[in-house]
KOLDO-351155 format. One record per residue (C-alpha): x negated, y negated, z. Coordinates in steps of 0.1 Angstrom, whole numbers, plus 5000, padded with zeros to 4 digits. Layout:
// residues N
XYZ...
***
This chain:
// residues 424
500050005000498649634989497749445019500049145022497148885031494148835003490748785026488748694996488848355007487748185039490248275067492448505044495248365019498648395031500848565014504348395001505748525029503748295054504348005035507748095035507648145074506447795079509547685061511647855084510247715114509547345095512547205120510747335150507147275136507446905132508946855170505947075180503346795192506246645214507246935230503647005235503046645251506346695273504347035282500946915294502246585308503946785332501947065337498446905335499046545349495546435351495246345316498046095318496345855348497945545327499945435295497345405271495745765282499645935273499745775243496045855235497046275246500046205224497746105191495646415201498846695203499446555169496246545154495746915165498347045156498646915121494847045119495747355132498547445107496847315078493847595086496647865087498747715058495847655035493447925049490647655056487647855074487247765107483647625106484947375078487347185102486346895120487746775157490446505151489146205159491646105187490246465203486746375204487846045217490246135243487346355258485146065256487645875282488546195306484546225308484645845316486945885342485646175359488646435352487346755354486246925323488847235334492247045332490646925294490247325283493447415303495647175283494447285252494947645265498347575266499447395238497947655218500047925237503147685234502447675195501648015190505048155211507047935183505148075157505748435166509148395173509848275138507948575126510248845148513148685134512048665100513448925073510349135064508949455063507149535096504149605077504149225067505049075100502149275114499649125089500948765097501148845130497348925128496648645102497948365126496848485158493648575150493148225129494748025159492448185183489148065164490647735159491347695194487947845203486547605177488247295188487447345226483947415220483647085204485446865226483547065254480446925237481946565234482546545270479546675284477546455256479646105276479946225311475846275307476045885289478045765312476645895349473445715329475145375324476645385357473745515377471845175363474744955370474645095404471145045412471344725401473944625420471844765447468744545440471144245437472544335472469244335490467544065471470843805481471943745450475743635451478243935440481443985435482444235464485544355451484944395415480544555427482244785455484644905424481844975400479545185426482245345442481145245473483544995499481144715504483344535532483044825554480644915583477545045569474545205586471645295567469845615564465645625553464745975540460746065528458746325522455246285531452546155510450946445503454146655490454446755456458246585452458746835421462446885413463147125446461646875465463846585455467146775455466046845492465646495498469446435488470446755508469246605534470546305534473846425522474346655551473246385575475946175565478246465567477346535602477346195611481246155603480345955574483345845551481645725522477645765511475445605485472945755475469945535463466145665453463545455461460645635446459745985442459446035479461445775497465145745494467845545513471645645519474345405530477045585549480345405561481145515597484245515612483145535645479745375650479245425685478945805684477345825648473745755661474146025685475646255659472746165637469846215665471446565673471346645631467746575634466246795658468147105643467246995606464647235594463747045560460746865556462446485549461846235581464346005590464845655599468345475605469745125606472145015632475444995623476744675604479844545585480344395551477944245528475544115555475444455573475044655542471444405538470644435576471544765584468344845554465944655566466244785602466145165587462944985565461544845596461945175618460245395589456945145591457145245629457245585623454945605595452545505627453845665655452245965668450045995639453245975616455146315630458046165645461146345629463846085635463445745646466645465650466445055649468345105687465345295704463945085733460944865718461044935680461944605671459444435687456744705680457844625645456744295647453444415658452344635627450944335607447644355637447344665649443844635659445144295681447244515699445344785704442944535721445344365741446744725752443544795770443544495787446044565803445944945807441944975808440945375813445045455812444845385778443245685766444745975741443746225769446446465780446446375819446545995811449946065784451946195814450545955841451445675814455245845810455445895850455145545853457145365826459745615842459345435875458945135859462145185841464045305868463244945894460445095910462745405924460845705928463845875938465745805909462545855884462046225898465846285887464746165854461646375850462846655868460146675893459846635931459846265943456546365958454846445925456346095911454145935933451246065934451546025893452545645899449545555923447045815901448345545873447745275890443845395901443045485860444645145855442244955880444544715896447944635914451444665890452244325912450844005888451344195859454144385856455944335824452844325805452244675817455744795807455544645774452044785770453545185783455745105755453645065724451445325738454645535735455445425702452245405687449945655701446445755689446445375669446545205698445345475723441045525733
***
């Protein structure tokens, strides 16, 4: 028996009896890209966000399916056809608006099953041998299936092409909306907290994340670095994060916190059980555009602390930790305040390990009004052994805590803060 369908050319011929299929389903055929629309603007709603996006959707049902029968009516192969161009450009927008990529594949999924169902159904109906509606029935699905594969493949492409473009364009808008933030310039707060996603007028604090100078900041290393500051945020309670690469090893993240007061704490406690390499520094909480600049420098100010402190191996360090403001200030001269501190301190001043705790016993005391009640409670040890520490101190030290004293508490300080750079 002579097959119904000719394959000699491209996707097959159709035989008279397709053509005359089509006719009998011309009524429903042309109302086909409506009820289509109806279909995915109900069942896949994030293609409609707005007017001009429906009627866009609406130009791209239409422009598909016309395609789409043409190939089957005309037997066009499949790598001939070309994407309509209101397909290529309606992906271009849902990639520009972030839609997921899924709901773009799913609604074509499902107008081609909505087309296809009308198709068929014309065919059962239709007065032909079974051998013939089996060979259309083959012919069309197998045809509609390519196309479909075809078009999605291409639109696919067309997205991922301008979601890549776009994250670009954006990501350089962003960062320099971020330079125009911190160097003062005068911004719209509305229309720049819009554009990098990020609410502007809210209260910011300001997370520094590095790796150390001698890491290799390859690609692991960096997506670490973001992890990091990612799950910081997260554990912090943060509402909102931008994320903002300094270099290859420094990187800052400006969090929104609902609750500032407990954030620090949240933050400090993140810390000490973070196992990656990154060290952190953190800004105190501030609002609007103001706090979004201050809340930096304070994180910038706590890393140049750190990047000192104990030879540079403090994890976590925060703009409220007693002294780091002023021992900020002090960075420029180092070697002046290194002098001055043994002045003060003489032979207590030295890196050894008995003079560390002596120096800790007493800012303890210090810090607690002379009590050595209450500093035992703090340092967990017997009154007794406070002070004997406290007048051990005072012996290394040379003289009386009487003329002096606040010179000696600010000097404990940056001996705490500083370490081996100011230490003998």
């Amino acid at each position: 028996m002579p097959s119904v369908l000719d394959s000699s050319r491209g996707e097959g011929a159709p035989a008279p009896a397709l053509a005359d299929l089509l006719g009998r389903v011309g009524d429903l055929v042309t109302g086909l890209p409506e009820a289509i629309h109806r279909l995915l603007v109900e069942q896949v709603t994030e293609l409609t966000a707005d007017q001009q996006l429906r009627d866009l959707l609406s130009d791209t049902v239409a422009a598909n399916v016309g395609t789409w029968l043409s190939v089957i009516r005309y037997s066009i192969p499949i790598d001939h056809v070309e994407a309509p161009t209101a397909a290529l450009e309606h992906a271009r927008r849902m990639a520009q608006r972030e839609i997921p990529v899924n709901a773009l594949l799913r609604a074509y999924r499902l107008g081609h099953q909505h087309g296809l169902n009308l198709i068929i159904a014309g065919l059962r109906s239709a007065d032909l041998p079974p051998e013939q509606k089996l060979a259309l029935f083959e012919q069309i699905t197998s045809v509609s299936f390519r196309y479909i594969d075809w078009m999605s493949e291409q639109v696919l492409e067309t997205y991922q092409v301008e979601r890549a473009h776009w994250d670009d364009n954006r990501r350089s808008l962003r960062e320099q909306a971020i330079r125009d933030i911190l160097d003062g310039r005068d911004i719209d707060v509305t229309e720049t907290s819009y554009s990098m996603r990020y609410p502007l007028s809210a209260t910011h604090m300001a997370l520094l994340v590095w790796l150390n100078q001698d890491a290799s900041a390859d690609a692991d290393q960096l997506i670490a670095l973001e992890r990091v500051a990612r799950d910081a945020a997260s554990a912090a309670g943060a509402e909102q994060l931008l994320y903002h690469s300094i270099d290859r090893l420094v990187a800052c993240a400006w969090m929104t916190v609902p609750d500032p007061s407990s954030s620090l704490s949240q933050l400090r406690a993140f810390a000490q059980t973070c196992s990656e390499s990154p060290r952190m520094a953190v800004g105190a909480p501030s609002r609007g555009l103001d706090g979004f600049r201050r809340t930096y420098r304070q994180a910038q100010q706590a890393r140049a602390v750190a990047m000192v402190a104990e030879g540079g191996t403090r994890r976590f360090v925060a703009a409220q930790d007693s002294g780091l403001a002023l021992a900020s200030m002090l960075l420029a001269d180092v070697p002046t305040l290194k002098s001055w501190v043994h002045d003060v301190l003489g032979p207590l001043a030295s890196s050894s390990t008995s003079d560390r705790r002596l120096r800790e016993t007493l800012s303890t005391f210090l810090r607690a009004g002379g009590s050595f009640k209450a500093a035992a409670v703090d340092l967990h040890i017997h009154g007794n052994t406070v002070k004997y520490r406290v007048n051990r101190a005072v012996e290394r030290r040379g003289r009386a805590l009487a003329d002096d004293r606040l010179d000696v508490e600010f000097a404990l300080l940056m001996c705490a803060w500083f370490g081996d750079a100011v230490l003998t």
